[in-house]
N, C-alpha and C positions, 0 to 999 in steps of 0.2 A: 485229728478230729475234723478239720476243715477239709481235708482232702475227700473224706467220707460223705459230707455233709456236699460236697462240690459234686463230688461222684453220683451220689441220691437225686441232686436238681435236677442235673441231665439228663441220667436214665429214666427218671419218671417223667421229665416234660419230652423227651424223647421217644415216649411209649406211648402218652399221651396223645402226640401227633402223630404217629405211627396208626394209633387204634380210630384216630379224628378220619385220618385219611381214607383207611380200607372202609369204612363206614360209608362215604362218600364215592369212592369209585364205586361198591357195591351199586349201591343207589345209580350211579350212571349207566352200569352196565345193564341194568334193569333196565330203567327207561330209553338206552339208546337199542336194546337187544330190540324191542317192538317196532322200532324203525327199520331196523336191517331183514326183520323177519317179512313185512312189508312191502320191504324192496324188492327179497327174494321169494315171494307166495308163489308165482309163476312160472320160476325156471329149478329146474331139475339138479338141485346140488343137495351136498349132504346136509343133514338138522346140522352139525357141529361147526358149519361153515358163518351161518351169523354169528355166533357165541366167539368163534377165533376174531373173526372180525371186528367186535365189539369191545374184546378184550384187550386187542391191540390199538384200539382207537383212544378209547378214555383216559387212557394214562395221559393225553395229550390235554385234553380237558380239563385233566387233574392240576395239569400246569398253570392253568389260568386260572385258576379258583385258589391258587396258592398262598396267596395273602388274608385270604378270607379263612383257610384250611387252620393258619395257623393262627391269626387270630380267636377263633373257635377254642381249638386247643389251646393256647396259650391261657383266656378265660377260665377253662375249665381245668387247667392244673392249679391254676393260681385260686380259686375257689377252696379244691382240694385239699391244698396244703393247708389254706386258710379255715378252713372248718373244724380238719382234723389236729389244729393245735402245732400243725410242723412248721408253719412261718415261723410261732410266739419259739421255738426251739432254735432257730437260724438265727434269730434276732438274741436268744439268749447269748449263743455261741459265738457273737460278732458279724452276723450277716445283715447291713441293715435291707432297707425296701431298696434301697438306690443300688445296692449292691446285686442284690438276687435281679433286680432288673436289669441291670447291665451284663448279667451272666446267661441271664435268656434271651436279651434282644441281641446281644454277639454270637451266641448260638443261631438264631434263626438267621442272623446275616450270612454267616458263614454256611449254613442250610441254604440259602440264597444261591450261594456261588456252586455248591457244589451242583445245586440242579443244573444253572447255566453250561457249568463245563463236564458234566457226567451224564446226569438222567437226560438231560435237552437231546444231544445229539440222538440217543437212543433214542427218546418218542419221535422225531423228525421223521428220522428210519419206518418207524412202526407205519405212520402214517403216509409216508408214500406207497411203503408197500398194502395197504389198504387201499387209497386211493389205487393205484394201478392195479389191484387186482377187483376190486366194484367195476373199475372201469369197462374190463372183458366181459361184465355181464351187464355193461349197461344197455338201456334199451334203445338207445340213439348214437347207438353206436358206428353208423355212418356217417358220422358228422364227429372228425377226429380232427386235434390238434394238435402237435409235439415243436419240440425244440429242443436239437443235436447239433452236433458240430458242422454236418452240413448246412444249418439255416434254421427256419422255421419251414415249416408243413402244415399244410390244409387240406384234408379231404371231406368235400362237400358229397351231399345227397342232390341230383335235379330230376325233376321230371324223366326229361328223356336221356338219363344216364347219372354219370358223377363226374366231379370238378376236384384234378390233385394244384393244388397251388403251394410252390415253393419261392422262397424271397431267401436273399444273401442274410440280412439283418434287419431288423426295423430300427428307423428312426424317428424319431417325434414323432409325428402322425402320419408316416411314410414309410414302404416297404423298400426297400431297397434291393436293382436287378432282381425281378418279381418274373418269373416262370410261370404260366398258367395250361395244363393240360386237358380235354375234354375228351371224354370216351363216352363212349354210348352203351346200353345195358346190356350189349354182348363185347364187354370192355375192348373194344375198335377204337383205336384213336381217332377223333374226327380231327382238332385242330388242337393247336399250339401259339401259344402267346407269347413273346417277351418281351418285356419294358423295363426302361431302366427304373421307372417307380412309379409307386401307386400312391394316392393320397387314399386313406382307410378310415378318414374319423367320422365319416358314416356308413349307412349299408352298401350306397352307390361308389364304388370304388371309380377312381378316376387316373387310370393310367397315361402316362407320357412317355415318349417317342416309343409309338409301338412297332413290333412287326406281327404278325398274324399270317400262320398260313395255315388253309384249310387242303382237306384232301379233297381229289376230284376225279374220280377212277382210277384212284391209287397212287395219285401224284401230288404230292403239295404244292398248292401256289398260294405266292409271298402277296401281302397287303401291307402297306404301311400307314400308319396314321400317327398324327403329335400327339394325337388327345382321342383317349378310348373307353368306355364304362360298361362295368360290369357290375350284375346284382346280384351281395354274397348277404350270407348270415350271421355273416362276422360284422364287427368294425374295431376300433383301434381299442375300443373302449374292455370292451368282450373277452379279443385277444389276450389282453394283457392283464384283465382280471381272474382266469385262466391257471396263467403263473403265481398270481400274486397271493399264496396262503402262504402264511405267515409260520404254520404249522408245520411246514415239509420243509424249515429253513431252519437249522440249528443255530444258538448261538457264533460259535466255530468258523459256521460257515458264512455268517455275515461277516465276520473281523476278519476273514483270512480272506477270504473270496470277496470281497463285495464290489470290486472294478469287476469281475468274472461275470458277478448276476448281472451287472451294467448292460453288459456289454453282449448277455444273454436273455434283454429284452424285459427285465423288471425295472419298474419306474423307482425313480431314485428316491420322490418325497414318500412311497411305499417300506424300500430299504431302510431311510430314517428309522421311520416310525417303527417299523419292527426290532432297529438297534437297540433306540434308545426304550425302548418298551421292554426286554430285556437289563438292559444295565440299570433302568427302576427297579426289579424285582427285587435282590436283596437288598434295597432301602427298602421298599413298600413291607417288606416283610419285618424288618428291625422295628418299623416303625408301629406296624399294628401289634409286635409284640409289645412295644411300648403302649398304645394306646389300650392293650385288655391292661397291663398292670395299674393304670391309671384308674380305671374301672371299678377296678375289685382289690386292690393293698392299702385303702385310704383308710380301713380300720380293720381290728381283730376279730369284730367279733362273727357270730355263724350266720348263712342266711340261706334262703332258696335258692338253689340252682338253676332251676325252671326263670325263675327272674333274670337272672344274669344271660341266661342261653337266648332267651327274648329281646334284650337289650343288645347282645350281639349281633343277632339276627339284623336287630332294624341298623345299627350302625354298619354292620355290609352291606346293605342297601341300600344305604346313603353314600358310603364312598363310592360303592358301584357304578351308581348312576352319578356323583360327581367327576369320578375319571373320566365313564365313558361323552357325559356331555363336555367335557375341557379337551377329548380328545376330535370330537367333532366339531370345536369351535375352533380346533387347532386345522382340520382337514378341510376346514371351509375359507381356511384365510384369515377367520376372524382376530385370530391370535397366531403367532411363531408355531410352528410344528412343534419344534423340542421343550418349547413353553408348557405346551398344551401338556405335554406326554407329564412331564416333572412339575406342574403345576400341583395335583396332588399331594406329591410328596412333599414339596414345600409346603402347603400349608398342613398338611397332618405336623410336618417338624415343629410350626412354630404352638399347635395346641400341643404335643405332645412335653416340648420343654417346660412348654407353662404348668401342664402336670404335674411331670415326674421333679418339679423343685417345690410341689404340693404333697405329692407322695415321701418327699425324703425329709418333710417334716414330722413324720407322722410318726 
């Protein structure tokens, strides 16, 4: 009978968040499809091209709203059972409150890990190939950036033509052996730049020991100078916010690769944060499955769901905006990075203990 009874919790809170979920991408796909459609009123692709587009974006969205996803459900099953008399049956049969909560909130932990190490990598994927295909139809598309194994790439729009700039590697606030090419709007190369580096932490780049040769009826002559300036529409800042979505980086690929992103020009207190903002997720999730049981197992008897959905509601937007202010107070100094990030969670742990040794009296 217990097996039955075990088998029952899962597949209905199972479905529950399953039905929580699709309800909610729904909803995203909606309101991101008006965006995409937006984007694309102007240019000549097919109607089904936003809709793919859309479809393969949200799942990523879904990811971040994952704690709240199952919070929601979690309420709403635990409601469910609770009205319809199947708790007072669990509890006949030897389940107590502490029990069915420890079998949901290791469930959703374990829901946790599986997104990290299955669904994650997937939507990463989705959304490069979103991003890089928006890209081909973006509308400033002249002004392109990448980073491949040869370097970093820059290609500028100017007046009287465009600017290819290539660098070995950036460092700190510095390009490192910095190439600078200039062609003119019947792509003519007029001149050529090289230096061994550029300072970039603003728009006025400031190159050292330069050489510069310009053409002059078909023949380049050489200029040298220590110190050279150029005005791009980059800077170090731009560049590197660029790389820096959080979105296009699966869990995977931070643990296994993360000297690689290093070293491929993503700032390290970015990489943090995206780590450890991952390895919170199946706590955050254990733990708001703990915090709806807190909610709604304190008694048997029936009540509004409309109530309960309400009070959900505002408690997602109270931890929402407490992560996201402890994670801005973490990005400004004010506190440790990894503080900031698991600050949250510690403190949901310690109302939640106090709870659930509230709930297992009951």
């Amino acid at each position: 009978m217990n097996k039955i009874l075990l088998n029952y919790l899962l597949k209905n809170f199972l479905k529950t968040f399953l039905i929580v979920m699709f309800v909610i991408y729904c909803f995203g796909v909606i309101l991101n499809l008006f965006e995409e459609i937006e984007f694309f009123k102007n240019i000549e692709v097919s109607v089904l091209k936003p809709l793919m587009l859309t479809s393969i974006f949200v799942p990523s969205i879904i990811i971040k709203l994952l704690p709240f996803i199952v919070f929601i459900s979690s309420m709403l099953f635990m409601v469910k059972i609770r009205n319809n008399k199947d708790l007072l049956t669990f509890k006949v049969y030897g389940f107590s409150n502490i029990k069915i909560f420890f079998i949901l909130a290791l469930t959703s932990f374990v829901l946790g890990w599986f997104i990290l190490l299955v669904a994650n990598p997937i939507t990463s994927s989705m959304v490069k190939y979103y991003e890089k295909t928006k890209s081909q139809y973006a509308r400033d598309i002249d002004h392109l950036v990448t980073f491949n194994n040869n370097g970093l790439w820059i290609k500028e729009y100017l007046n009287d033509g465009y600017r290819i700039i290539s660098a070995e590697k950036p460092e700190k606030l510095d390009l490192i052996n910095v190439t600078i090419f200039h062609f003119n709007k019947n792509y003519n190369l007029n001149e050529k730049i090289f230096a061994k580096n550029a300072k970039i932490e603003t728009n006025d780049w400031e190159l050292n020991d330069v050489k510069i040769f310009n053409t002059r009826e078909g023949v380049f002559e050489k200029n040298e100078f220590t110190k050279y300036n150029i005005k791009s529409i980059y800077n170090h800042e731009k560049i590197t916010s660029l790389f820096n979505n959080s979105d296009t980086m699966s869990f995977i690929d931070v643990i296994f690769d993360y000297d690689s992103l290093l070293k491929s020009g993503y700032n390290n207190r970015f990489l943090k944060q995206s780590l450890h903002s991952m390895l919170s997720l199946p706590f955050f999730l254990f733990l708001m499955t703990a915090l709806a049981a807190i909610l709604t197992m304190h008694t048997l008897k029936r009540s509004d769901n409309l109530r309960f959905i309400l009070i959900g509601l505002i408690c997602s937007i109270l931890i929402y905006y407490f992560k996201d202010l402890s994670i801005a107070l973490g990005q400004t100094d004010r506190i440790p990075l990894t503080l900031a990030i698991w600050a949250p969670v510690l403190a949901l742990s310690f109302f939640t203990f106090i709870g659930v040794l509230q709930i297992n009296e009951k």
